[in-house]
Phi, psi and omega in degrees: 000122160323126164259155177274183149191133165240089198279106181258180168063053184210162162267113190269129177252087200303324181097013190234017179108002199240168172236134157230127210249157178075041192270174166209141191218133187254186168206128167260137204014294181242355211254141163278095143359269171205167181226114201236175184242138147105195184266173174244057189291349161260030180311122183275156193320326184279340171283159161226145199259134174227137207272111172245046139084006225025041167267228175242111161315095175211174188304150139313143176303150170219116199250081166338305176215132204223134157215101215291338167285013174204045172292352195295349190272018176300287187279347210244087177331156189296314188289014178263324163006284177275002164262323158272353160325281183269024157257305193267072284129272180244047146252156169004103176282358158300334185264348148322326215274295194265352159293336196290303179306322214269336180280358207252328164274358210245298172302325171287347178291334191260032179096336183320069176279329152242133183209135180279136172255097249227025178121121170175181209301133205229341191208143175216130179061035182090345172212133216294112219232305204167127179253202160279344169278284136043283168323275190322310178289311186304317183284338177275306186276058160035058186236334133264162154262149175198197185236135193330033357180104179229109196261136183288007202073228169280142192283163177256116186213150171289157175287147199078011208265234193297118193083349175301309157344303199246264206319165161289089176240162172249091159315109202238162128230177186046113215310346174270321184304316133356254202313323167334284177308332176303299179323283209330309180307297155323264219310291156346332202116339215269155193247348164190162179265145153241157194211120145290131177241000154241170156274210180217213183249321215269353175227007158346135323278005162303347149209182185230149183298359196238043200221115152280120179295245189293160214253136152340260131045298208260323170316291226282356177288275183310337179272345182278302181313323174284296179319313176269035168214023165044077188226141146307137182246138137238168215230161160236131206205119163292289197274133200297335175286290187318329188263353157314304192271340166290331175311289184312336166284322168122049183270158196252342149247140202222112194300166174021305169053059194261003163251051171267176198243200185299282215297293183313302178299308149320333174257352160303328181269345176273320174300326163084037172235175205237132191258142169234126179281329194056017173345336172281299194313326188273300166318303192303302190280017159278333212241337215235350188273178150288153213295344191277326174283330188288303194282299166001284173287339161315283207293009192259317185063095178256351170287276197319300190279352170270300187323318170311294212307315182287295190321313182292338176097012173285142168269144203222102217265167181261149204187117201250351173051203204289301189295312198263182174255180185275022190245332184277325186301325161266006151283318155322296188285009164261316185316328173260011179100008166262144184329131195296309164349272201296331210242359152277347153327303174323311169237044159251276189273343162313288172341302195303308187282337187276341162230042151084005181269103138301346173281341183269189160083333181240185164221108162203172182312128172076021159284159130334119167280096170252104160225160155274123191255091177251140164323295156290154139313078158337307177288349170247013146134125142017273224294321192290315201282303200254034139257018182203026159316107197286293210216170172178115177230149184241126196005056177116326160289167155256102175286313134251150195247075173323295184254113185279008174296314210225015168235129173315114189235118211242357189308347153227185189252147174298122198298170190270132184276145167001121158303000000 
């Protein structure tokens, strides 16, 4: 039997910029039912309804780049990096396995209902042990708890290039090797592509963020290969020439861009693609670098290109990349001045388009039910507001709980019984 659920008394935060305060929003199974103004006496007899307190209703989190296996770099100095890189590297892919579920819960606990998984350890020693499509599969078949999970496989990188070290990457070159890898991917399982087109920071000065990887040639190949298998592409791309040319090749996102210049951010808005700044990630490796990479990344001004990127009208979605959570990334992104609107937008209904769910992201008729139960007024602050998550329902379920007394808590499935 379909369950019902009705959350009355509450203020809807749509995810699309709008508020509806004093509401009742119903849901039939995975689905939002309606969304009405006023109480709910004409609610039928099979819901069941929870009283919220006049607190705030809005979409589940959505986290753009996600890498759920490596959060232990949360806790790990920068000047440690490349030495817990390639040790866990050629460890246990079981303990990948289970840092990944443990992170996976973690994040739903903190509202976290979706999250693109944009890469993490996929291969030791040479040989393919375990992806994110892994991850992915267990939490739809209720073996875990996590958050709805749309995972890339393996990253597309030139050989040697950015991540080769560390990382699940497929080494590639030349634009049929390109496609070649893309299939692979595909063939896996994957729900979107990812492509280096730079290098980055985190293996620093063995290489540098203002040092481009693929060729025009090898971009439009992968984004033509993705596109005719109606997959998203997205690319991490540092340097203002790279995220030009990834516009141009038809990449459809475009990670950090943290040295593009005003001219880079004008052709994302000509283009009509869409930026994840990972903005904690820039802030944090400003304050944490080596001072010759610290001053770089200052004088690149990466605040100023986020600020273009909303004026302009690209969507620009939150993306916590390895370290952070989705509650410091939209803090980041108000600290530099974008609207608290714009940067929960960022990981609700934007989000949602940047990674191709049209079903998500909002609370209107015939959406995903992802939703959040706060206590607090999210618009009048981030942090007080997702430190006092009330409910977190996943399609529908109530998955988490403050109070687990009177709420059914659903987060896996019962094993199947014995032949």
């Amino acid at each position: 039997m379909t369950r019902r659920l009705a959350f009355n008394n509450v203020n809807v935060i749509d995810g699309l910029g709008g508020v509806i305060y004093a509401a009742t929003v119903t849901l039939n199974g995975a689905k939002i039912e309606s969304v009405t103004v006023g109480d709910s006496a004409t609610l039928p007899e099979d819901v069941q309804l929870i009283d919220g307190n006049g607190g705030w209703l809005m979409p589940g989190l959505i986290n753009c780049h996600d890498h759920l296996s490596n959060k232990w770099l949360r806790t790990t100095p920068a000047s440690d990096y490349q030495a817990a890189r390639l040790k866990r590297r050629h460890s246990n892919p079981g303990t990948h396995a289970l840092e990944a579920a443990g992170n996976a819960t973690w994040e739903l606990r903190q509202g976290v209902t979706t999250v693109r998984e944009l890469g993490g350890p996929g291969m030791a020693i040479g040989q393919e042990l375990f992806t994110n499509v892994d991850i992915r599969n267990a939490i739809e078949a209720g073996q875990i708890a996590g958050p709805r999970v749309i995972a890339s496989r393996l990253i597309i990188a030139m050989t040697g290039g950015h991540g080769t070290p560390w990382y699940g990457v497929r080494e590639a070159d030349g634009p049929d090797e390109v496609r070649q890898a893309i299939r692979e991917q595909l063939k896996g399982g994957a729900d979107c592509i990812k492509i280096m087109s730079t290098a980055g920071l985190a293996n620093y000065p063995h290489e540098s963020p203002e040092t481009d990887e693929y060729t025009f040639e090898e971009l439009a190949a992968g984004a033509d290969e993705a596109h005719r298998y109606d997959r998203l592409i997205t690319t991490h791309a540092m340097s203002d020439s790279a995220v030009r040319r990834a516009i141009i090749a038809g990449i459809d996102t475009i990670e950090h861009a943290f040295l593009t210049t005003s001219d880079g951010v004008k052709a994302m808005a000509d283009g009509g693609v869409s930026f994840v700044p990972t903005a904690r990630v820039a802030w944090r490796m400003t304050r944490n670098s080596p001072p010759a990479l610290a001053e770089l990344l200052e004088s690149a001004g990466h605040r100023d290109r986020v600020l273009e990127a909303v004026e302009l009208g690209v969507p620009v979605g939150v993306g916590t990349d390895s370290r952070f959570t989705v509650l410091e990334e939209m803090e980041t992104l108000v600290d530099y001045g974008v609207p608290v609107e714009t940067a929960l937008k960022g990981a609700t209904g934007t989000a949602a388009s940047i990674c191709g769910l049209e079903d998500s992201g909002v609370i209107a008729l015939g959406k995903r039910a992802d939703l959040l139960l706060l206590r607090a007024n999210p618009l009048e602050g981030l942090r007080s507001a997702f430190e006092q998550i009330e409910i977190v329902v996943k399609a529908g379920d109530i998955v988490v709980a403050s109070d687990q007394s009177h709420v059914p808590l659903r987060p896996l499935k019962p094993p199947a019984p014995l032949a």
